[in-house]
N, C-alpha and C positions, 0 to 999 in steps of 0.2 A: 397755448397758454392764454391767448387773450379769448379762444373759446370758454374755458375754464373761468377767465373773470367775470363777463360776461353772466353764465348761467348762476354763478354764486351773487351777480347784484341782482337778476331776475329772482332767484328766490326772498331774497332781502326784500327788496318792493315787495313780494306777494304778500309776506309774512306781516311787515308793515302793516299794509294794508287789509289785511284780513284784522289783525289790532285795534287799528282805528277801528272799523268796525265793529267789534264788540263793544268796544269800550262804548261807544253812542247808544247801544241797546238798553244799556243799565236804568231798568226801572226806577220814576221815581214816586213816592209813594206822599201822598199829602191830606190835609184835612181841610175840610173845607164846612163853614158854620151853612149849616141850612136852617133857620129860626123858624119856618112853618113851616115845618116837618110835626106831623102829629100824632101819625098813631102807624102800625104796622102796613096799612093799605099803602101810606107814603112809602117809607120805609121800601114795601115790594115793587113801588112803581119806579120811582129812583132805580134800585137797580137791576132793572128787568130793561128800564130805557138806555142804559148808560154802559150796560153790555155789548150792546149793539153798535156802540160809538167807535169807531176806527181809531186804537191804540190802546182803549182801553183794559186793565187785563185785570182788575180785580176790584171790588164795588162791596164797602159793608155801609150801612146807613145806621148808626147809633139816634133812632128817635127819642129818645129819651134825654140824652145830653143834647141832639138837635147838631149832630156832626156826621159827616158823611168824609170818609175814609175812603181813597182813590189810589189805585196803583197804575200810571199809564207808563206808556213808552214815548220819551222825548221827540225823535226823532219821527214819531205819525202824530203825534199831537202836542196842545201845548196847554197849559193850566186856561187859560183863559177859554181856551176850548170847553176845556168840562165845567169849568162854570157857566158858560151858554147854555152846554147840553145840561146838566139840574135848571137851568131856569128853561128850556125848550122842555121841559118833562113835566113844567107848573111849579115850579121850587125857586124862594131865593134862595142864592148863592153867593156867600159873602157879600160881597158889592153890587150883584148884578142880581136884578128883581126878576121875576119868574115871568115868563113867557102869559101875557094876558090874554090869550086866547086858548091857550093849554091851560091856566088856573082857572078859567072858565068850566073847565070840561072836566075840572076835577071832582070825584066824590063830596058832597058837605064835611062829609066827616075830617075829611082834606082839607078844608081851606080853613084861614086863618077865624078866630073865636067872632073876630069883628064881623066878619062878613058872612057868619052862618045864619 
């Protein structure tokens, strides 16, 4: 009998725990202002760079509204994350200014009206 208990709490933890686990998976999906974001070359660099970023699983860049659309996985990355990665790409990101050595190397056509 106490074998019996026994393997029915081992299944119970497994199940648990296999639970928990999904449940951390659950993507979250967010938008983030990128205001020099200009034309379609942005747009493809954004997320051609941000593909590559560990967690993230889907990337649309709306340059025209100047919003960029993000679907990661909580548990490999965290919001702050991808806004470094849009500003490591040349891009502000909400709060956080683009990587000045990447907006450097960006196309004219890319960088903001002031500084063309």
């Amino acid at each position: 009998m106490k074998k019996i208990a026994l393997l029915i709490m081992m299944i119970g933890g497994f199940a648990w725990s296999a639970n928990a686990q999904l449940q951390q998976k659950k993507p979250v999906t967010v938008k983030i202002a990128t205001p020099t974001v200009q034309c379609e070359q942005c747009k493809k660099r954004i997320e051609d760079y941000m593909k590559g970023e560990e967690g993230i699983s889907k990337v649309t860049v709306d340059y025209k509204r100047k919003i960029t659309t993000i679907t990661y996985l909580p548990n490999r990355t965290n919001l702050d994350n991808v806004k470094t990665g849009i500003a490591n790409a040349g891009y502000d990101a909400d709060d956080i200014k683009a990587n000045e050595d990447s907006y450097k190397a960006l196309p004219t056509c890319c960088k903001k009206p002031a500084d063309q």
